[in-house]
C-alpha positions as CSV (number, residue, x, y, z in Angstrom):
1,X,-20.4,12.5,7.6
2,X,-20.7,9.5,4.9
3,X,-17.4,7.5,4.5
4,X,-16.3,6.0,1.4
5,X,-12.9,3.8,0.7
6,X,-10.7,4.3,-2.4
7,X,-8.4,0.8,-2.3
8,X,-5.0,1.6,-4.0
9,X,-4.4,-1.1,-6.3
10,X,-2.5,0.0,-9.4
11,X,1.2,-1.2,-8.4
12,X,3.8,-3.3,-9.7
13,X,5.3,-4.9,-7.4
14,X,8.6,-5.4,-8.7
15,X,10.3,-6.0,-5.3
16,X,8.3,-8.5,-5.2
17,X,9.1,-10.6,-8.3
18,X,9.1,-13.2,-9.3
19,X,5.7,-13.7,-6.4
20,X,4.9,-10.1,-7.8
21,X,4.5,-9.7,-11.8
22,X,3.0,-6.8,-14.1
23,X,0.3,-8.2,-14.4
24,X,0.0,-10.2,-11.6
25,X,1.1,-7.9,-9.1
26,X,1.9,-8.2,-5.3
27,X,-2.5,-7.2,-4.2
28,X,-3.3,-10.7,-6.1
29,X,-0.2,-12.5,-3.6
30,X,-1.8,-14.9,-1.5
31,X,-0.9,-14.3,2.4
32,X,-2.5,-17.6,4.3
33,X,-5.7,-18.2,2.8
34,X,-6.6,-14.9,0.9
35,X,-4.8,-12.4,-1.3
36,X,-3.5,-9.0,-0.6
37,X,-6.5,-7.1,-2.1
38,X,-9.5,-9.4,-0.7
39,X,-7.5,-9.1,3.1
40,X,-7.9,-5.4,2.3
41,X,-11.4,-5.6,1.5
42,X,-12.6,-7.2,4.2
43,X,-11.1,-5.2,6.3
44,X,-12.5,-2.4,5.7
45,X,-16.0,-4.3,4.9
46,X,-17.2,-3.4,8.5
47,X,-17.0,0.5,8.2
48,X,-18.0,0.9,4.6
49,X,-20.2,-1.3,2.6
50,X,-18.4,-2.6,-0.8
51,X,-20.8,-0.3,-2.9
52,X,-19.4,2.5,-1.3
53,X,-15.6,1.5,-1.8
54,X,-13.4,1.8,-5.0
55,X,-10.5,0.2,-6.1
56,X,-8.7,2.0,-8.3
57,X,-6.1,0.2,-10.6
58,X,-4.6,0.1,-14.1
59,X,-6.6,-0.4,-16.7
60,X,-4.8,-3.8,-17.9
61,X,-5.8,-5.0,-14.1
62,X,-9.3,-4.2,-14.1
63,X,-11.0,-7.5,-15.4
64,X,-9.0,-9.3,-12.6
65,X,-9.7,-7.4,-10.2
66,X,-13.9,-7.5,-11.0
67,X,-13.4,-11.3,-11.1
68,X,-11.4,-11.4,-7.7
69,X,-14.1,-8.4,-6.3
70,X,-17.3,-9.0,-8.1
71,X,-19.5,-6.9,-5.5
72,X,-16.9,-3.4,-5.7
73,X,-16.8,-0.6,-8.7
74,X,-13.3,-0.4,-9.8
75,X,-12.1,2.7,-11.5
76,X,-9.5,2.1,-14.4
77,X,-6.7,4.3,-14.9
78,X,-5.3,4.6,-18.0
79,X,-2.1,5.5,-16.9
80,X,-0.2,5.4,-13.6
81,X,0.7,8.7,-12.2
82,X,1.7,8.2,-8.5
83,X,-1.1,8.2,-5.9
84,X,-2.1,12.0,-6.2
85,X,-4.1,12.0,-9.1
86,X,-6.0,8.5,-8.3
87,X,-6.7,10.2,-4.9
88,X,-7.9,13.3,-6.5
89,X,-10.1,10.8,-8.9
90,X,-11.4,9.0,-5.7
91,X,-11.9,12.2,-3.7
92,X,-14.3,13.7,-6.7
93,X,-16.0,10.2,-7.0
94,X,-17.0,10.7,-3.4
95,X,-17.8,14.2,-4.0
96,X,-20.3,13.5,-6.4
97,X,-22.0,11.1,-4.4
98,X,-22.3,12.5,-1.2
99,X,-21.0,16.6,-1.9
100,X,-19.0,18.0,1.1
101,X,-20.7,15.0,3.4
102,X,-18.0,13.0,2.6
103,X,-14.6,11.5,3.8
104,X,-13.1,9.3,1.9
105,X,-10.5,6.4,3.5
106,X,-8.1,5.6,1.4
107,X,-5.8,2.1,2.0
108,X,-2.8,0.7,-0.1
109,X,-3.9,-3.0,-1.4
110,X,-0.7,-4.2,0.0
111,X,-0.8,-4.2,3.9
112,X,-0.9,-6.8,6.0
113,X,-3.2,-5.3,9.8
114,X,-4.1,-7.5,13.0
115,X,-6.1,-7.5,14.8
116,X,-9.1,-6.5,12.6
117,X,-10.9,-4.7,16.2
118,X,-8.0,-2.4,16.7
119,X,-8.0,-1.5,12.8
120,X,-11.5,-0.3,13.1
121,X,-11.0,1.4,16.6
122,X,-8.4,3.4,14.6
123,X,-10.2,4.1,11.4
124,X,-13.2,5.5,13.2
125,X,-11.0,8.0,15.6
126,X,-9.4,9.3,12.1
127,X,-12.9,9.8,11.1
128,X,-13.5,11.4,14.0
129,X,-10.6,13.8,13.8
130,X,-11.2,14.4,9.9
131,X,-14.5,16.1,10.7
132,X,-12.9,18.3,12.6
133,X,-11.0,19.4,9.4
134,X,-8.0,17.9,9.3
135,X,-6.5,15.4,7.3
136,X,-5.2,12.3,8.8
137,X,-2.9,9.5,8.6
138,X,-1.6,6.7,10.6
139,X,1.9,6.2,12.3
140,X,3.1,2.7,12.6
141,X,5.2,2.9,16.2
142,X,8.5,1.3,14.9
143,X,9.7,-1.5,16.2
144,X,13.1,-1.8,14.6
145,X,15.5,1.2,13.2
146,X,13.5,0.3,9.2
147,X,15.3,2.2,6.4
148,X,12.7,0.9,3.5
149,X,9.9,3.5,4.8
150,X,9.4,6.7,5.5
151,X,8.6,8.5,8.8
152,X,6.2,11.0,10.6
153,X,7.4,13.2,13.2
154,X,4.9,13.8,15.7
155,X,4.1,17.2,17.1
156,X,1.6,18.1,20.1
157,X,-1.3,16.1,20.9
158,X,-4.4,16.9,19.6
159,X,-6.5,13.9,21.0
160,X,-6.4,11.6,23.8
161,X,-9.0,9.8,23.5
162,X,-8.5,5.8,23.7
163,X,-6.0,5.9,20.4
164,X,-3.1,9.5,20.6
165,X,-3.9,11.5,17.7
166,X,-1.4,14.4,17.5
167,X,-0.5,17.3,15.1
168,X,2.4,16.2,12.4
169,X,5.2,18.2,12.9
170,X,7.5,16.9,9.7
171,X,7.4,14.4,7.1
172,X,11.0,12.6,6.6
173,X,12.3,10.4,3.4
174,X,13.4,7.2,4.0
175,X,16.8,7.3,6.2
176,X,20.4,5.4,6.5
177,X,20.4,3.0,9.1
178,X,22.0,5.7,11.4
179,X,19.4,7.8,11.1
180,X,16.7,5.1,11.3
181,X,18.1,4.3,15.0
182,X,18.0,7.9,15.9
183,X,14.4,8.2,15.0
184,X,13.5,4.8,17.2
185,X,15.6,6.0,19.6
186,X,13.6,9.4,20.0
187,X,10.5,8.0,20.0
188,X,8.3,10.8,18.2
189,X,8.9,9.3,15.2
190,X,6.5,6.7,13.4
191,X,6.4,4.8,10.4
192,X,4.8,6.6,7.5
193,X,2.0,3.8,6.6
194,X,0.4,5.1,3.3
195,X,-3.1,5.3,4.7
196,X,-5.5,8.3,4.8
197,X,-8.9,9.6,6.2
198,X,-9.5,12.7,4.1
199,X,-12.6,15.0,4.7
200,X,-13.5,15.7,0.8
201,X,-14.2,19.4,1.3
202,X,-11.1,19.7,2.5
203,X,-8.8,17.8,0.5
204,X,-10.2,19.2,-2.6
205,X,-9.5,22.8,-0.8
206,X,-5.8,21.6,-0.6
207,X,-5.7,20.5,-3.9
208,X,-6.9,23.9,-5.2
209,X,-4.0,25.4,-2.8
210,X,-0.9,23.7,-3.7
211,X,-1.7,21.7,-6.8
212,X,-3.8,24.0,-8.5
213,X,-3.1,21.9,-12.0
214,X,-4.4,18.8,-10.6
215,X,-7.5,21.0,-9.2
216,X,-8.0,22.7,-12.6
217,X,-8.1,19.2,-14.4
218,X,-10.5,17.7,-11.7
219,X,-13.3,20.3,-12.3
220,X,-13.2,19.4,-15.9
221,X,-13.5,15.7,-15.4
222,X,-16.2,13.6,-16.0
223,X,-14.9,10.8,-14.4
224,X,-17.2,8.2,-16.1
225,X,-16.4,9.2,-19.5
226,X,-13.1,7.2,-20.8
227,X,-12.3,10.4,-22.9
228,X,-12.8,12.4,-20.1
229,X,-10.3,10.4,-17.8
230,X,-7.9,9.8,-20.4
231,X,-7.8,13.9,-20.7
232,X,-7.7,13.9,-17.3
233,X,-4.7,11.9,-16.7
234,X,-2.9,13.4,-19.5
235,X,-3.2,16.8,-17.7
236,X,-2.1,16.0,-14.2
237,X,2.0,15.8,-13.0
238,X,3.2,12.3,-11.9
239,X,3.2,12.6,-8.0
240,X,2.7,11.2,-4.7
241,X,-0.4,12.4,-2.2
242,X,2.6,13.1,0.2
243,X,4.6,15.7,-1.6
244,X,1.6,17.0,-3.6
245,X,-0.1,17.9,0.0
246,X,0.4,15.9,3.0
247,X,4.1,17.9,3.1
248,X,2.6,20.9,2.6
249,X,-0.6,21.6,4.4
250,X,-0.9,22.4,7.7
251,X,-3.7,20.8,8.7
252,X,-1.9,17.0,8.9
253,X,-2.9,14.7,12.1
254,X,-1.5,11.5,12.8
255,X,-3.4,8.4,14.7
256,X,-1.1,6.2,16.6
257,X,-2.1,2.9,15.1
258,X,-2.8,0.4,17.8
259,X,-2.5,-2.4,15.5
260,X,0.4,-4.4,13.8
261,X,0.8,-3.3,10.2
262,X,3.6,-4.7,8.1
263,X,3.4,-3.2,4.3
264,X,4.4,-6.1,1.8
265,X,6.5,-4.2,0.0
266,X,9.8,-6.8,-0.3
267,X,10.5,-10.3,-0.1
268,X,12.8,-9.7,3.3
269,X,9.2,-8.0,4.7
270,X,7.7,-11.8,4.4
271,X,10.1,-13.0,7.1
272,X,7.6,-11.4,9.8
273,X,4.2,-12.0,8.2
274,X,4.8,-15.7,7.5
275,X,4.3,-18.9,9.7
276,X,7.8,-19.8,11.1
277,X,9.2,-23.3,10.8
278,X,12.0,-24.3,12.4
279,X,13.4,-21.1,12.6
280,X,12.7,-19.4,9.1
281,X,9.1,-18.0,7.5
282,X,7.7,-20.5,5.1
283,X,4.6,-20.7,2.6
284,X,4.4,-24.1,0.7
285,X,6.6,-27.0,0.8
286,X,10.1,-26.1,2.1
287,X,12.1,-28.4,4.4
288,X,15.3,-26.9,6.5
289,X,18.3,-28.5,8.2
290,X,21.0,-26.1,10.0
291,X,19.1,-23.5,8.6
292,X,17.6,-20.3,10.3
293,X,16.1,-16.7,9.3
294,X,15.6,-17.5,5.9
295,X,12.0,-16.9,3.8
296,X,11.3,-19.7,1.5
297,X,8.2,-19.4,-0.3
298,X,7.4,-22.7,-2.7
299,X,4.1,-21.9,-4.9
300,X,2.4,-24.6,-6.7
301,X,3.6,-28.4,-5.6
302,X,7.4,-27.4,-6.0
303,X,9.4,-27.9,-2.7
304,X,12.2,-26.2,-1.1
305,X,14.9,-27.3,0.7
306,X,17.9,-25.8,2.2
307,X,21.1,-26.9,4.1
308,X,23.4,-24.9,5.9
309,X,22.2,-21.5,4.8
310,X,21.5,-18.3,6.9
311,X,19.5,-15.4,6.1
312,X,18.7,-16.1,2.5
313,X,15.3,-15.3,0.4
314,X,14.2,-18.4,-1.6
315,X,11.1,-18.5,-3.7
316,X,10.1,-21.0,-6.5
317,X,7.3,-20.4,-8.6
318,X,6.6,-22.6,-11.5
319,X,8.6,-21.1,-14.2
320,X,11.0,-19.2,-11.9
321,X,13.4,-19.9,-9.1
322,X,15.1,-17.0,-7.0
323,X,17.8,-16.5,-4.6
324,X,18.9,-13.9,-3.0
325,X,20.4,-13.0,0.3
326,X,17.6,-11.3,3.0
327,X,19.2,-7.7,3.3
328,X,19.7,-7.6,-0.3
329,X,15.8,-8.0,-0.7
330,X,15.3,-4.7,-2.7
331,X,17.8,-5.5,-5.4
332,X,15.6,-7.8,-6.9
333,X,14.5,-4.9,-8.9
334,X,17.5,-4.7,-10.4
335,X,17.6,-8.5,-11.4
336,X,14.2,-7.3,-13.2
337,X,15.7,-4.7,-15.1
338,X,18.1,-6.6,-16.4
339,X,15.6,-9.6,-17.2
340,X,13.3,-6.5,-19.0
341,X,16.0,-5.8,-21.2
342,X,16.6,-8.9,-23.0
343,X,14.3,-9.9,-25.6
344,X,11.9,-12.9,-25.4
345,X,12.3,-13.0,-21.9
346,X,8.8,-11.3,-21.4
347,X,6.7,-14.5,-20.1
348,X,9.1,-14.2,-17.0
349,X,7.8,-10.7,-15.8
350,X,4.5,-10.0,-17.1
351,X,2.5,-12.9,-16.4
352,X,2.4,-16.0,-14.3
353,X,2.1,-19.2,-16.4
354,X,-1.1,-20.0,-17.3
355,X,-3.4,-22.2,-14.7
356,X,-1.3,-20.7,-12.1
């Protein structure tokens, strides 16, 4: 079967403000050396050549993105509706090029995977397994009791092999912190990681089965046509791949990743993908005293410096400065509603200044 890569890059990234903006959103962050997206890319680079990989993205995003990707097609939405239809887009790109030869790998822009062997080891068993017929994702074995994702409950194993692949028994929301140290404590439960190997026969098949609205929309689409896609998008329900099918078909297999994956989606989440200095995750200039287990991210030439402080989340940017403490991360998106709602206050969220 012929692979193909649909790169998810269409989100906000409001938990990640003021790093994160609309339309400068968390896949342009830089992480070391290289943003989000471009980590992303390269990643994947070794399975699928960048003709044959996709990123699909808003419509404001898309010059960005070609200058940042110059060698990949990007599909524009003109909307965002959840991942379900820009799946169901990908899935009949694929489908065109390659009919029911496909399988189409789809990957969040906002992950953060080491080492890059044990990534590809586990992308080419889910291949594997999704020309069996089923459609697979990948478990992140958890590491602490995490109450920002959601989880996969393993059922019986399908596959040895060198990576476990086994049939998912139940999909769960995200839980309290009770529940989250029950689920680590049982050990059949795994971080839900976003990421998909779909045979395209299949998944289309699904699609037809439990969201026959989407289906009905997608045989009408010509996907190159703006008309067309702006019809399309107007048609389909606003809705996740997970509720649309993964939680409903019962063909779902799970790969135990081998790798360390960490999915950038808050500012506390930076504490274990940054260098550590003296005891806290830095990027930039930052310089600590009787500090520990704070993230302090300086962009630009600005500096940081704390005294005295535990477990905060610092970041400067040049037109913004942020504090807030670490296991309050997500409430930064509340900050941002606030700051949405007050007039001329716009150059603060949408963009970062210019030169920047």
């Amino acid at each position: 079967m012929t692979p193909y890569t649909l790169i998810l890059a269409g989100g906000r990234g409001e938990r990640l403000w003021p790093l994160s903006r609309d339309r400068a959103p968390k896949q342009f962050m830089r992480v070391g050396e290289k943003t989000l997206l471009e980590a992303t890319l390269e990643r994947i680079r070794p399975l699928v050549p960048p003709e044959n990989t996709w990123i699909v993205t808003r419509a404001v995003l898309k010059d960005a993105i070609e200058t940042l990707a110059p060698d990949y097609p990007v599909l524009a939405e003109p909307e965002g509706k959840n991942t379900a239809p820009a799946i169901a887009l990908g899935c009949q790109v694929a489908y065109e090029h390659a009919g029911e030869d496909a399988v189409l790998i789809v990957l969040p822009a906002d992950h953060v995977i080491t080492p890059l062997d044990a990534f590809v080891s586990a992308i080419q068993i889910a291949i594997r397994t999704a020309e069996q017929g089923w459609l697979v994702t990948f478990g992140i074995p958890p590491t602490r009791p995490e109450t920002g994702y959601g989880y996969i409950e393993a059922g019986s194993l399908l596959s040895q092999q060198e990576i476990p692949v086994y049939r998912v028994f139940a999909f769960h929301e995200k839980p309290d912190r009770e529940t989250a140290e029950s689920y680590l404590a049982q050990g059949t439960f795994y971080w839900n990681s976003g990421m998909f190997v779909f045979p395209v026969r299949v998944l289309l098949e699904e699609f037809s089965k439990y969201q026959p609205e989407i289906s009905a929309a997608l045989r009408e689409l010509n996907w190159q046509d703006s008309e067309s896609l702006q019809q399309f998008y107007q048609r389909v329900p606003e809705i996740s791949i997970d509720y649309a099918i993964m939680e409903k078909s019962d063909r779902i297999a799970m790969v135990q990743a081998p790798f360390q994956w960490e999915d950038v989606g808050s500012l506390a989440a930076l504490a274990s993908i940054l260098p550590q200095q003296a005891g806290n995750a830095v990027q930039g200039h930052a310089v600590a005293l009787n500090a520990e287990g704070n993230v302090l991210v300086a962009e630009g030439e600005g500096l940081i410096a704390v005294f005295g402080v535990r477990d905060l989340v610092v970041v400067h940017t040049p037109d913004v400065t942020l504090v807030i403490p670490k296991n309050e991360a997500q409430r930064v998106k509340d900050l941002l509603k606030i700051l949405k709602a007050q007039t001329g206050m716009e150059r603060y969220w949408i963009d970062k200044p210019k030169g920047h």
